[in-house]
C-alpha positions in Angstrom: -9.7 -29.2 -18.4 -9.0 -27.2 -15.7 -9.2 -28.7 -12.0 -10.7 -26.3 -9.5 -7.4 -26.1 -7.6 -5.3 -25.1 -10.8 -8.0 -22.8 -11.4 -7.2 -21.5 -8.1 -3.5 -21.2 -8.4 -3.2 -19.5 -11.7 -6.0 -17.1 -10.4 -3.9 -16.2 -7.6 -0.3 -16.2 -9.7 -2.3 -13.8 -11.8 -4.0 -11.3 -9.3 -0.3 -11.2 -7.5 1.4 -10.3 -10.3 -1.2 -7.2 -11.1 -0.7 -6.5 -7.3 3.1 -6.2 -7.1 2.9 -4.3 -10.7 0.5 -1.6 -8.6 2.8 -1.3 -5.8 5.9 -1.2 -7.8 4.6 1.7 -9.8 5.1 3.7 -6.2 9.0 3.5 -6.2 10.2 2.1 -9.8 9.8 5.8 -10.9 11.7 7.0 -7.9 15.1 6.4 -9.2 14.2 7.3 -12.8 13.9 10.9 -11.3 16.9 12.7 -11.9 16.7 11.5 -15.6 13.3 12.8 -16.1 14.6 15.9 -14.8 17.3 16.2 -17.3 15.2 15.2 -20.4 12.2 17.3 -19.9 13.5 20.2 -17.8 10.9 19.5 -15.1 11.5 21.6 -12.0 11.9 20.1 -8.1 8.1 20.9 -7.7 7.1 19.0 -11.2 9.5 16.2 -10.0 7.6 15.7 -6.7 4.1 15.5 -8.8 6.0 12.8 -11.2 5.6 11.1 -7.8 2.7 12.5 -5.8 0.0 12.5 -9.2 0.0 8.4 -8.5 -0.8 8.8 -4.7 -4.0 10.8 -5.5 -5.4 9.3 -8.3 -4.7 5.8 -6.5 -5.9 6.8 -3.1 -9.1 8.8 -4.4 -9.7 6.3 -6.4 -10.0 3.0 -4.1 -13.5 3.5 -2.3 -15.4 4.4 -5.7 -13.6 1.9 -6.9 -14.2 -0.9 -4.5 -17.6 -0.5 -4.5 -17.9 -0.4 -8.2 -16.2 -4.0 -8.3 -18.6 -5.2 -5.8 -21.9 -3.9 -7.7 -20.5 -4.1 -11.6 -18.8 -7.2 -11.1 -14.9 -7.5 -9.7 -13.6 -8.9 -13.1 -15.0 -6.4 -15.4 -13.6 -3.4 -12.7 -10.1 -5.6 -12.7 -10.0 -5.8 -16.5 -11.3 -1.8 -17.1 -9.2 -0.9 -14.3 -6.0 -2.4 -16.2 -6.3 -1.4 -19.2 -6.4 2.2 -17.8 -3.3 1.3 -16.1 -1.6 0.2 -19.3 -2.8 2.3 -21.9 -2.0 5.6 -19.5 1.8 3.9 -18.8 2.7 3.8 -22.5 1.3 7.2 -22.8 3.7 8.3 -19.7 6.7 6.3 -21.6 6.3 8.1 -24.6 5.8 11.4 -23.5 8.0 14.7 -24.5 6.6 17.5 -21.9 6.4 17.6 -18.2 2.6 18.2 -18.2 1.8 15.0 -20.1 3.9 12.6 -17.7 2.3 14.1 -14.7 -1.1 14.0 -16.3 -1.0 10.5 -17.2 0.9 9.5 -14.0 -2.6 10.8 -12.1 -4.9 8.3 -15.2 -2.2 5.6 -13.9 -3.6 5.9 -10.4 -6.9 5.9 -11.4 -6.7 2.9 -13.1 -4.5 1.2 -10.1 -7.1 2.5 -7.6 -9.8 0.2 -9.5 -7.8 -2.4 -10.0 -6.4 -2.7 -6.0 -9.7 -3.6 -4.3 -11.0 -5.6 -7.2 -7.7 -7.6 -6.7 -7.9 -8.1 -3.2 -11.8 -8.9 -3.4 -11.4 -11.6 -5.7 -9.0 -13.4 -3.6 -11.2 -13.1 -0.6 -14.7 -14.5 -2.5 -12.3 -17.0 -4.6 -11.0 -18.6 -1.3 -13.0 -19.9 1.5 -12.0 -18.1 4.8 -9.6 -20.2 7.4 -6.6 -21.9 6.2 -7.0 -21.8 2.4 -7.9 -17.8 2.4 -5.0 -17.5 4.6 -2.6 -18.9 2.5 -3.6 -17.1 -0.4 -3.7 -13.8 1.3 -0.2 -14.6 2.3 1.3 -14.4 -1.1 -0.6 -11.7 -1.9 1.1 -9.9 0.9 4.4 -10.7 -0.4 3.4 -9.2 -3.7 2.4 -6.1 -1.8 4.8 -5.6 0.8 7.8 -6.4 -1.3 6.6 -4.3 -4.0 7.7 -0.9 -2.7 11.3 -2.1 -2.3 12.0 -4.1 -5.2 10.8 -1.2 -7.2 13.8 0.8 -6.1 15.5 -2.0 -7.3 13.7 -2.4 -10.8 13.8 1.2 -11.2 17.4 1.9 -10.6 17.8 -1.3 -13.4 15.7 0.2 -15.7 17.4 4.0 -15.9 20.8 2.1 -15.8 20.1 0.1 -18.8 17.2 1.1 -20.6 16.3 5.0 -19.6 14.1 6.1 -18.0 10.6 5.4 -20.4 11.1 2.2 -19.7 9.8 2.2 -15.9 6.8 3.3 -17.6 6.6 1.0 -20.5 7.8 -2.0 -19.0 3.7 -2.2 -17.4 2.9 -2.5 -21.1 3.4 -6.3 -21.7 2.6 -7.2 -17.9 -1.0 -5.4 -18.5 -1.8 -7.6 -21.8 -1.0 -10.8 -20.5 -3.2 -10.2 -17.5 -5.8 -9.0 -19.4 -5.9 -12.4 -21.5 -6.0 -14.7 -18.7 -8.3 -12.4 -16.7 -11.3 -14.1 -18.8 -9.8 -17.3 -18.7 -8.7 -17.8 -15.1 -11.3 -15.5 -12.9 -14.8 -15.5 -11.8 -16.9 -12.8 -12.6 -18.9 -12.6 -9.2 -20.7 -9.3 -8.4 -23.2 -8.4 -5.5 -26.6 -10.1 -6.2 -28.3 -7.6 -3.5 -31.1 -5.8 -5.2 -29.9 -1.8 -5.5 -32.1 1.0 -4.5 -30.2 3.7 -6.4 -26.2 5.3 -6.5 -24.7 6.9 -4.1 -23.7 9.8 -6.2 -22.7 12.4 -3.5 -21.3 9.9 -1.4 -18.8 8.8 -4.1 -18.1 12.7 -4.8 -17.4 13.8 -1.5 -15.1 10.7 -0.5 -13.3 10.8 -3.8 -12.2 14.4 -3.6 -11.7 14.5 0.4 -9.5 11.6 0.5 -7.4 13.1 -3.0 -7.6 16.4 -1.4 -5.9 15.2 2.3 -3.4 12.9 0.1 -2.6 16.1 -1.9 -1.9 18.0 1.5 -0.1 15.9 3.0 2.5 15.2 0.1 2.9 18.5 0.4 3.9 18.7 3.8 8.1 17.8 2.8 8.1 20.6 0.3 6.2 23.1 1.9 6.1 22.3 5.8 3.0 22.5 7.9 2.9 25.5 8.3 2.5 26.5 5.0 -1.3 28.0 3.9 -1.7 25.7 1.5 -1.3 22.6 3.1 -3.7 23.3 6.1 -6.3 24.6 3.6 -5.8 21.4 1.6 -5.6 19.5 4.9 -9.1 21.6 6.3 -10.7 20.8 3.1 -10.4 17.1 3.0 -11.1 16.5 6.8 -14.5 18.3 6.1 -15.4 16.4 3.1 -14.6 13.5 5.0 -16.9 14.7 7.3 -19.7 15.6 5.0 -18.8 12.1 3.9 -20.0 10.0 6.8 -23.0 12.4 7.2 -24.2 11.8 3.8 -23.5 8.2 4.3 -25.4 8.0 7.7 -28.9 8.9 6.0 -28.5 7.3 2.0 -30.6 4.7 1.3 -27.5 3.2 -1.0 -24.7 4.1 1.3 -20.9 4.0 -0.8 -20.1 2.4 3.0 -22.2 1.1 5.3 -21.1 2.7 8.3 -22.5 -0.6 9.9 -19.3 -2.1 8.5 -17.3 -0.7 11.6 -19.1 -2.5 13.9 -17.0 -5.1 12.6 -13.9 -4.9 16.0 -11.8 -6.6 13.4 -12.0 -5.2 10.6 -12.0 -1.6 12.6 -8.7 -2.7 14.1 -6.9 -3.8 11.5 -7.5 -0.1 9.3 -6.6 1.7 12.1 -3.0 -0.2 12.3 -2.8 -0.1 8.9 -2.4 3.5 9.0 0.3 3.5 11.4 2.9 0.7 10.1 2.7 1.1 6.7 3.4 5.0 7.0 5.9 3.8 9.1 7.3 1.7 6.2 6.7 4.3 3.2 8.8 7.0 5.3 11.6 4.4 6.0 12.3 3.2 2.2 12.8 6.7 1.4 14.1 8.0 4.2 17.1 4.6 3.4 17.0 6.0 -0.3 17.9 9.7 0.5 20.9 8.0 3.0 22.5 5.9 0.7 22.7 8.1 -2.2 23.2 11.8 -0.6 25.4 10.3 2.7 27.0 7.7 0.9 26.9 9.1 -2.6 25.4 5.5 -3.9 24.5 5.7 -7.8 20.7 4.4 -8.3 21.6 0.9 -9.1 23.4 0.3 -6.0 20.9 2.1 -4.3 18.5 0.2 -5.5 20.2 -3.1 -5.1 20.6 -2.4 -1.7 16.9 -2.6 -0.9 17.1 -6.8 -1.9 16.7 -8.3 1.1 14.0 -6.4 2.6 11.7 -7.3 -0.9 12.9 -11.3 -0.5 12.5 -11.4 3.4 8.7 -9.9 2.4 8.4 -12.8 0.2 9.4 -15.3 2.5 8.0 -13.6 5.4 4.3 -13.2 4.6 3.2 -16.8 3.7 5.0 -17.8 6.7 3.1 -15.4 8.9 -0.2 -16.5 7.0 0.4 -19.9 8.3 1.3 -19.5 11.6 -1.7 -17.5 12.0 -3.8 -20.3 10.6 -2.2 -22.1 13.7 -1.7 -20.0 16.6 -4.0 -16.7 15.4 -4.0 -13.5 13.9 -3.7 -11.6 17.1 0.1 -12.6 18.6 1.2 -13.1 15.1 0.4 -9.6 14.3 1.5 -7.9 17.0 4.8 -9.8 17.0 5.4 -8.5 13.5 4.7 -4.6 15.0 7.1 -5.4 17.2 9.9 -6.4 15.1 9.0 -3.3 12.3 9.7 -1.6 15.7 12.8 -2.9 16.7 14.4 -2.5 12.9 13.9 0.8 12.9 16.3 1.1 16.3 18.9 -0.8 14.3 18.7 1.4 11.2 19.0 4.3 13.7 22.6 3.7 14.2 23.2 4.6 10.6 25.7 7.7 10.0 28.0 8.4 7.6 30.8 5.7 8.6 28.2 3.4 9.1 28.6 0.1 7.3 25.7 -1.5 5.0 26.5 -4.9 6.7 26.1 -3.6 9.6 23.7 -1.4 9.8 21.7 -1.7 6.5 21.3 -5.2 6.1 20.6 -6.0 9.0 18.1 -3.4 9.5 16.2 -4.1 6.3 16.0 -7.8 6.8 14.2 -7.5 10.2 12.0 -4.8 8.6 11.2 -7.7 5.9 10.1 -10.0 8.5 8.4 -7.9 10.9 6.7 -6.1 8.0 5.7 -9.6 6.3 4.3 -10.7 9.3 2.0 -7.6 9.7 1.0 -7.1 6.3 -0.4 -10.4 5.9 -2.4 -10.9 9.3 -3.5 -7.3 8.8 -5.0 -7.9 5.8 -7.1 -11.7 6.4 -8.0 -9.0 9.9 -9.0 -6.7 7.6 -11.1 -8.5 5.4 -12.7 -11.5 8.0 -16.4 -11.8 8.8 -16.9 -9.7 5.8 -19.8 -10.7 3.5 -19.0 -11.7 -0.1 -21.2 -8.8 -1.2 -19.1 -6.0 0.7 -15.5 -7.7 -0.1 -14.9 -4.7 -2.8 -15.8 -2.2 0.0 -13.4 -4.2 3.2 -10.5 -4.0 0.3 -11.1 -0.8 -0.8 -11.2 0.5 3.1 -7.8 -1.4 3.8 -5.9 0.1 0.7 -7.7 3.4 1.3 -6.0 3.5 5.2 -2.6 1.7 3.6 -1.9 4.6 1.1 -3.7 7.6 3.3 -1.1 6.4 6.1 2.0 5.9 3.9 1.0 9.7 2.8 1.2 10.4 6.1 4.0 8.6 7.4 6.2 10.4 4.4 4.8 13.7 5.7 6.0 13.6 9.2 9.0 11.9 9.3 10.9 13.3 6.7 9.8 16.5 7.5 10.7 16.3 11.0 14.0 14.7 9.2 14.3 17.6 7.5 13.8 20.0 10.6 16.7 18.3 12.4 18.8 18.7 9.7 18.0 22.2 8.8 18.7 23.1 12.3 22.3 21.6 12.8 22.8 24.5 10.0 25.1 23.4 6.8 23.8 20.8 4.9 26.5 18.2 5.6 26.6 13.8 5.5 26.5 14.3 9.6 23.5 16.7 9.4 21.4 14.5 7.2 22.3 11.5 8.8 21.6 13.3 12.0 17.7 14.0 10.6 17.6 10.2 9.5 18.1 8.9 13.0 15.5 11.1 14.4 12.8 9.8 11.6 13.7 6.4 12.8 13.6 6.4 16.3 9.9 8.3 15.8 9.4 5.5 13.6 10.3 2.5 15.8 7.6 4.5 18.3 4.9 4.2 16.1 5.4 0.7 15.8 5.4 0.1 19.6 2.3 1.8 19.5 0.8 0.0 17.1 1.8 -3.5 18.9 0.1 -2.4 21.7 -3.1 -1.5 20.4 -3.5 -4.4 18.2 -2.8 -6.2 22.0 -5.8 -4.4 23.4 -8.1 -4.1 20.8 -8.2 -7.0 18.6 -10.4 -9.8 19.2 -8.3 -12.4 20.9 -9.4 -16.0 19.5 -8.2 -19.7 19.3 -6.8 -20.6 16.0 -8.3 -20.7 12.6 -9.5 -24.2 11.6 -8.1 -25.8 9.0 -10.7 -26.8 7.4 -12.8 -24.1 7.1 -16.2 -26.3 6.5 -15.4 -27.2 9.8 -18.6 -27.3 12.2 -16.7 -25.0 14.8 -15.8 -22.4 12.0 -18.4 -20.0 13.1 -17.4 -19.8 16.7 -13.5 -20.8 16.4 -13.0 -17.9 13.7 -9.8 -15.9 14.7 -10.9 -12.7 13.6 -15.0 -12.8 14.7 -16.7 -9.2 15.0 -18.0 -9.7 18.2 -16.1 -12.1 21.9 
């Protein structure tokens, strides 16, 4: 028989692995793209929806989705979510026309955007909050934060070796085995609060505003800002959204109660989570463009070359869970803005002489730390003083602002990237490096920014107890709504 603490550990061993599969599913396809494009004649713009289809049906996905864990029980949404996931990848690996793969790349999302806040929930109402959440959310971080970059790496594998159905079909097995311990390793915990009804047009209106914004602005590198699709796109979703928090502000079974924002913390924490993330997203491909089109890198050594920033995420983030068990969320935070910032100055330097040893490396392995650092305080931030009851909702909001600002990161830094490069004239190795280092200096702004509002607007406190049973708990917590 299981003790409660291997119970534990093989609960979070499994919700990581479904985590880093999620996040990997972002960038593994990334380098399969040129042989897509060979196979099944798809044009630039069906290339860029091989890619964009996952960021809508993920990001439109997570609210409805968190809630739905939170009401229907977060196993059953984990499990359902998954094996949406898995039956729409071997569907994607399989397919023979460009329509199909994007199609099913869009179900793929779906199912991920169920399966992200149900993952995240079920860490936070499986672990008691202090030191023992903390660590857990730690290695969950790692799983996230290093999935992006080591699926440039598995990607580039993949294509090399197996072609390119196999960044599809390689979910397949990873899907059945969680399934199978799903029912034997997790809880199946949902909100015991009597419901008064569904929030029907609340789900509706969230739903298609947030796909609708994500949709513009992946559309923003292809067709600029200017362009009349993207601002109608961009119009559309910010009055949804709009019509969103009205409808919210007078249903008697609110999708999100507003009242959740009252929470400084948890308010904080989205809002940051908008900025360094994007700031991330932008920077992995921004680094993929410059090592294969500056330094004509096939996608195996491209992809290889994002290895330390995925392994300095791994070691990174349970670090940075600890030390903010110890010292706080707060300095621990901001100190990994900081560094996020100061790795994109280094990775500024790059050109086409530049050196990966350098440059590169040295570059990616502070992103890894600094990035580490702030993925796993933002998230316990995120997700603190949050009953057991809204848990889906606080996951669902974090992912939500995670993806909606790596959408928007991507937007504006590579197409100002792509502005600075345009306007040097030829399309040379100088002139794109030349767009590069403007994306990353903007970047290593944002991150400065983002330091210095998590400075000023999170709630400064002493250090997380230990032992959160602790008497003090209540008043000691780092991340408490209100000073």
């Amino acid at each position: 028989m299981q003790t409660r603490t291997e119970r534990g550990s093989g609960a979070l061993v499994l919700l990581c692995l479904a985590q880093l599969t999620l996040l990997l599913d972002f960038s593994i396809v990334n380098m399969a793209l040129p042989a897509i494009e060979s196979d099944l004649g798809l044009s630039a713009t069906g290339l860029q929806w091989v890619v964009s289809a996952y960021a809508l049906g993920f990001g439109g996905m997570l609210l409805l989705g968190g809630r739905m864990a939170d009401l229907l029980g977060r196993r059953r949404i984990f499990v359902v979510g998954l094996l949406v996931f898995g039956v729409s990848s071997l569907v994607a690996g399989l397919a023979t026309a460009s329509w199909l793969l994007v199609a099913t790349r869009a179900v793929q999302g779906i199912g991920a955007g169920m399966v992200a806040p149900a993952v995240l929930s079920l860490i936070t109402t499986t672990f008691p909050e202090g030191a023992e959440r903390n660590r857990a959310l730690g290695w969950f971080s790692a799983a996230s934060a290093s999935g992006f970059a080591l699926g440039v790496l598995i990607g580039g594998a993949l294509t090399d070796y197996a072609g390119w159905p196999a960044v599809f079909l390689v979910n397949v097995p990873v899907v059945a085995l969680a399934v199978l311990f799903a029912y034997r390793l997790l809880a199946d915990e949902r909100s015991t609060a009597p419901r008064t009804g569904y929030d029907l047009l609340g789900a509706v209106t969230a739903t298609t505003g947030i796909t609708v914004l994500i949709y513009g602005l992946t559309e923003v590198p292809r067709l600029g800002l200017a362009s009349g699709r993207v601002l109608t796109a961009l119009g559309a979703g910010v009055v949804l959204l709009v019509a969103f928090v009205a409808v919210e502000a007078r249903s008697s079974a609110p999708l999100v109660r507003l009242a959740i924002f009252r929470n400084r913390s948890l308010t904080t924490a989205n809002v940051l989570s908008v900025l360094v993330p994007g700031v991330m997203g932008a920077v992995v491909l921004v680094l993929s463009l410059y090592l294969q089109q500056v330094k004509n890198n096939d996608p195996l050594v491209a992809g290889l070359s994002f290895l330390p920033l995925g392994l300095t995420v791994v070691v990174a983030a349970p670090v940075a869970a600890m030390l903010a068990t110890r010292f706080g969320v707060k300095p621990v935070l901001v100190g990994g803005a900081l560094i996020v910032g100061l790795a994109m100055l280094v990775l500024s330097r790059l050109s086409p002489s530049a050196g990966y040893l350098g440059v590169v490396l040295p570059g990616l392995t502070l992103a890894g730390v600094g990035f580490g650092a702030f993925f796993a305080t933002s998230t316990v931030a995120a997700t603190s003083d949050v009953d057991d009851s809204e848990q889906g909702l606080a996951s669902a909001l974090v992912n939500t602002a995670q993806q909606g600002g790596t959408a928007l990161g991507v937007a504006v830094l590579i197409s100002l990237a792509e502005q600075r490069t345009t306007g040097l004239g030829a399309r040379t190795a100088d002139s794109l490096a030349a767009g590069f280092r403007l994306a990353l200096l903007i970047a290593a702004a944002v991150a400065v920014v983002a330091a210095v509002a998590a400075a000023v607007a999170l709630p400064g406190r002493a250090r997380i107890p230990a032992n959160p049973t602790d008497e003090t708990r209540v008043g000691d917590r780092a991340n408490a709504t209100t000073d």
